[in-house]
C-alpha positions in Angstrom: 5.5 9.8 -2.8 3.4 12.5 -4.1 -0.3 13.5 -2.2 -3.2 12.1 -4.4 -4.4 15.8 -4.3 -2.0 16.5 -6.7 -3.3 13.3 -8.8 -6.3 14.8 -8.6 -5.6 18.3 -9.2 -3.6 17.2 -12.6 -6.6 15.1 -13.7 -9.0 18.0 -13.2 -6.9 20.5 -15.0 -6.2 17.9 -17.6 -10.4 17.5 -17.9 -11.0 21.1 -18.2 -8.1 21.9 -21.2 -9.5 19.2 -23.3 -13.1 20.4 -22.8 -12.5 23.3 -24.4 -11.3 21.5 -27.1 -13.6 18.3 -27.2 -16.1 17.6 -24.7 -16.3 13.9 -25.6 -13.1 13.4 -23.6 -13.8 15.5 -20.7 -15.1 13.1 -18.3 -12.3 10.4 -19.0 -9.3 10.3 -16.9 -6.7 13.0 -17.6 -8.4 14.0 -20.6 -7.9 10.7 -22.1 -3.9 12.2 -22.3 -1.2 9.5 -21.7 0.7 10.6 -18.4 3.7 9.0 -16.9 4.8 9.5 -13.5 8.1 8.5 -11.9 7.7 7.4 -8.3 9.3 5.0 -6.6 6.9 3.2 -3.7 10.0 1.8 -1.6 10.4 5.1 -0.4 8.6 6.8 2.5 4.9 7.9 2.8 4.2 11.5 2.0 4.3 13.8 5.5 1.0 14.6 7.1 1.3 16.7 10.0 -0.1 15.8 13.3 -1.6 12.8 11.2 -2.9 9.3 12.0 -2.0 5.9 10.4 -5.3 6.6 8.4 -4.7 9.7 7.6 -1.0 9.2 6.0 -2.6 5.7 4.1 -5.6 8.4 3.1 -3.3 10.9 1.4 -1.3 8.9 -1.2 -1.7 8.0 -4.8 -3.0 4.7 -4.4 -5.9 5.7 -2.6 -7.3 7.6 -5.1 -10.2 6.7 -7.5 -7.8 7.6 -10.2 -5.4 4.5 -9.4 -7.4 2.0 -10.9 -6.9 4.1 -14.3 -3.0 4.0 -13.8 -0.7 1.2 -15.3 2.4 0.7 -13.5 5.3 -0.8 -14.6 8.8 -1.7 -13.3 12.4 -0.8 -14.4 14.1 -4.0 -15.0 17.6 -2.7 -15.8 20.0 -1.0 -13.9 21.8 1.3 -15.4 24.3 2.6 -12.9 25.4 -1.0 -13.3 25.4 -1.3 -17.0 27.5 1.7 -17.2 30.3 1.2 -14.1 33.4 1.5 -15.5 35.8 0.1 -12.3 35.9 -3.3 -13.1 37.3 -3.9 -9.4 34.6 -2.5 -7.7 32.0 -4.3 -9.9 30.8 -6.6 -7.4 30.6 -4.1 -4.8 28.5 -2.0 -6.2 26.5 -5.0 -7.6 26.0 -5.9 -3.5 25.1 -2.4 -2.7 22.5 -2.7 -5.3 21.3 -5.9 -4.1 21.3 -4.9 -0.9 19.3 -1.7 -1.5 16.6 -3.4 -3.0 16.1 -6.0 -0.2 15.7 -2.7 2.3 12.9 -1.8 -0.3 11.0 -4.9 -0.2 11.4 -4.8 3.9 13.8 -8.0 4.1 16.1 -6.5 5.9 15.5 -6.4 9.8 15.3 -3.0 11.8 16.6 -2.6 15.3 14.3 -0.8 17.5 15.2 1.4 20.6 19.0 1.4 19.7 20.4 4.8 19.3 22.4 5.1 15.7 25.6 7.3 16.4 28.0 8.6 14.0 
C-alpha cells in the first residue's frame, strides 16, 4: 500500500499544472483530472520504521483528506481463471483462488508462536 504522502504529493502537483492552465480547477482534487490507482488493501500496511500502531494506521491512503474524493471499486472477474487452459487442474486452481481470498478477508486462522520451517 502506497504512503498517503505520495497521495498527496500527486494531488499537489496535479493542482499546480492545471493552475497554470485554469485556475478555476486549482483548488479541486487532482486538478479535477480522473486518476486511477491500482492497490490491493488485503495486502500489508506500508513500512514505518521504528513506528507505532498509530503511526503505520497514520501513513496510509485512507487516512488522508483526499480519500473521501476517491471512488473505489472492485474486480469482479478473475482472469487467471477465465483464461486456464488445463482443464484438469481447473478446480485446483479455482481452490487456490478461493482460498486466497478468504486469507484476504482474515477468515483464515493464524497460529501464533509456532516456528514455520521449510
Amino acid at each position: 500500500m502506497a504512503y498517503r504522502n505520495a497521495l498527496e504529493a500527486l494531488n499537489q502537483i496535479l493542482q499546480n499544472l492545471i493552475k497554470a492552465i485554469d485556475s478555476f480547477f486549482e483548488h479541486l482534487p487532482f486538478g479535477n483530472k480522473v486518476v486511477i490507482f491500482g492497490d490491493d488493501f488485503c495486502q500489508i500496511l506500508s513500512i514505518v520504521v521504528k513506528g507505532s500502531h498509530e503511526n503505520i494506521i497514520r501513513f496510509c491512503l485512507k487516512c488522508s483528506l483526499l480519500w473521501t474524493n476517491i471512488d473505489v471499486m472492485f474486480l469482479k472477474t478473475n482472469m487467471r481463471l477465465l483464461n486456464f487452459t488445463n482443464t484438469s487442474n481447473i478446480s485446483k486452481e479455482n481452490e487456490f483462488t478461493k482460498w486466497l481470498l478468504k486469507i484476504g478477508k482474515g477468515l483464515i486462522p493464524t497460529i501464533d508462536n509456532q516456528s514455520n520451517t521449510i
